[in-house]
LUMLOTOR-391287 format. One record per residue (C-alpha): residue in one letter; x, y, z. Coordinates in steps of 0.25 Angstrom, whole numbers, plus 5000, padded with zeros to 4 digits. Example, Ala and Ser with C-alpha at 12.3 -4.5 7.8 and 13.67 -1.06 7.14 Angstrom:
2
A504949825031 S505549965029 
//
This chain:
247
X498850134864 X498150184875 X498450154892 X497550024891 X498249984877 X497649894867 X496649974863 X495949864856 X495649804868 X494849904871 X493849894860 X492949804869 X493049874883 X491749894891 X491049824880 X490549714890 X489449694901 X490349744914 X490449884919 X491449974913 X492549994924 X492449834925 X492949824912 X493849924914 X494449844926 X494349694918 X495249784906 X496349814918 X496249684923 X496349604909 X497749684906 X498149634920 X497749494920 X498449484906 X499949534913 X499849664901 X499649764916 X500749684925 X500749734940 X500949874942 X500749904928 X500250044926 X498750044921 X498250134916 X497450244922 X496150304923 X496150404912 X496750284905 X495450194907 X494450324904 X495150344891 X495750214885 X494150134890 X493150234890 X492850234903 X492450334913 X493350374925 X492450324934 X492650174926 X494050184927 X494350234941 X493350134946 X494050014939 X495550064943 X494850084956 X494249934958 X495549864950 X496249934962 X495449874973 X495549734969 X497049734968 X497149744952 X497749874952 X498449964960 X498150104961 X499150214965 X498550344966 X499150464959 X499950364951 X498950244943 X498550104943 X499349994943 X499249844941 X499249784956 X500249684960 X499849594970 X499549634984 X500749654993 X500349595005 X501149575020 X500649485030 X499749545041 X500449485055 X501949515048 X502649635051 X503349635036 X504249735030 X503249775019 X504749805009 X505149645011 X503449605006 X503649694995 X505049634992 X504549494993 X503449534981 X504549574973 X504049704972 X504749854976 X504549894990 X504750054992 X504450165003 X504150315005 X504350375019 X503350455019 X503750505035 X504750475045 X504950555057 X504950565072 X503550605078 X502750605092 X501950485094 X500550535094 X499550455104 X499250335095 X500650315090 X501050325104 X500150225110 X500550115098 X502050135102 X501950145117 X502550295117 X502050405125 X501250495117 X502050605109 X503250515109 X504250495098 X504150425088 X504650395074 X503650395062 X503650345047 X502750335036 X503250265025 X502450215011 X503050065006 X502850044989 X502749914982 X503349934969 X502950084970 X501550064976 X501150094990 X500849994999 X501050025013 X501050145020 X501950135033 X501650235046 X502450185057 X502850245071 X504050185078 X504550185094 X505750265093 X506350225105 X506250075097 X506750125083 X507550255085 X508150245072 X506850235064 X506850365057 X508450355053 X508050235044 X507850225028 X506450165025 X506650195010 X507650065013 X507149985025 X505649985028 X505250025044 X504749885045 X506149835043 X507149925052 X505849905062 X506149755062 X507749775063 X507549905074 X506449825081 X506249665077 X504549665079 X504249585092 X502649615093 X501749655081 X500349725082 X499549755070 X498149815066 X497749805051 X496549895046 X495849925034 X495850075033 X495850185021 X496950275018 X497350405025 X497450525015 X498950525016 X499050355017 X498250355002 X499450474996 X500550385000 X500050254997 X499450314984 X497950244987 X496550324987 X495850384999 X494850254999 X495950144996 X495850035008 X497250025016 X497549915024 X498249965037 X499049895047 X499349955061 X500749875068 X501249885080 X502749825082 X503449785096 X505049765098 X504949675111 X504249785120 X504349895112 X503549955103 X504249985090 X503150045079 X501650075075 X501350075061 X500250095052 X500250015038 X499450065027 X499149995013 X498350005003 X497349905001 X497449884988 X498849854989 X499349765000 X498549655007 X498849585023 X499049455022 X498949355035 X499149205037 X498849115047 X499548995051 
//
């Protein structure tokens, strides 16, 4: 047996009229329609395809690559391709706990602290917390997982004076969002959202390519007067979509 599996099947492949990374793509997506790849099966890799199709390298990275965009399959660099789940999503004028929309897919929320410590506010951080320039404040960049993947990058500065505590907390148990809502129940919101590629360091810990598109979303919060934290939100694309309703 080789990766694709019945070989018999592929007696026929590439036979037809369509392009040859097109028919690489309709034989992923036959194994998928049919249930035999369930969500976040494995499939198999490049050097898989080259060797088990015929095809070139080129073929094969372009059909992975387009499967990806259109939300057939997820791919996670450094560790393969996998079957896509359907988007997670959170709705665009909510301030959610992104573990509780994870929870509600039935799906594994996790989280990597990537940093967490007490720096001065440059200029720019300053100004979106009403500080003085080269103030304290307490800063955390955290990577939330849905069932192992990547799906938001978290880079959050928070008011000291609001939330001394901040760094003392466990996010590996309770997300910033949620001892944010309990330190500092959310009066006002501001948010921003962007298209934007990936920084170098945003694709190694999302685990996405240098060109993958990212949604981003910039939020300001307020506790009555005071301004309590300034966050960047990060996902990939590929992954996550906004959703908002009007009524």
């Amino acid at each position: 047996m080789t990766a694709l599996e019945r070989k018999s099947d592929l007696s026929t492949f590439g036979t037809g009229p369509v392009p040859r990374y097109e028919a690489v793509k309709q034989f992923i997506r036959s194994r998928i329609e049919s249930g035999e790849w369930p969500p976040n099966h494995r499939i198999p890799s490049e050097n898989d395809i080259v060797a088990d199709l015929g095809v070139s390298r080129m073929t094969a990275n372009r059909a992975l690559r387009e499967l990806a965009s259109e939300g057939t399959i997820t791919r996670v660099q450094g560790v393969g391709s996998f079957v896509a789940t359907h988007k997670g999503s959170t709705a665009l004028l909510e301030v959610r706990n992104i573990a509780d929309e994870i929870r509600e897919r039935g799906h594994t929320h996790t989280s990597k602290i990537s940093l967490l410590q007490q720096e001065q506010a440059s200029p720019e951080v300053a100004d979106a917390l009403g500080l003085a320039t080269g103030a304290r404040v307490f800063h955390s960049i955290i990577v939330h997982a849905e069932n192992g993947v990547p799906i938001q990058i978290e880079d959050r500065f928070v008011n000291p004076a609001i939330c001394p505590n901040y760094l003392e907390q466990d996010f590996g148990s309770i997300t910033p969002n949620a001892y944010l809502t309990l330190a500092a129940p959310i009066t006002r919101t501001e948010q921003i959202v962007e298209a934007v590629l990936p920084k170098p360091w945003e694709c190694k810990l999302l685990a996405i390519g240098r060109y993958e598109p990212c949604l981003m979303i910039r939020r300001r919060t307020w506790s009555e007067a005071a301004n309590v934290t300034v966050a960047r939100l990060v996902y990939p694309g590929t992954r996550y979509r906004l959703e908002g309703v009007s009524q």
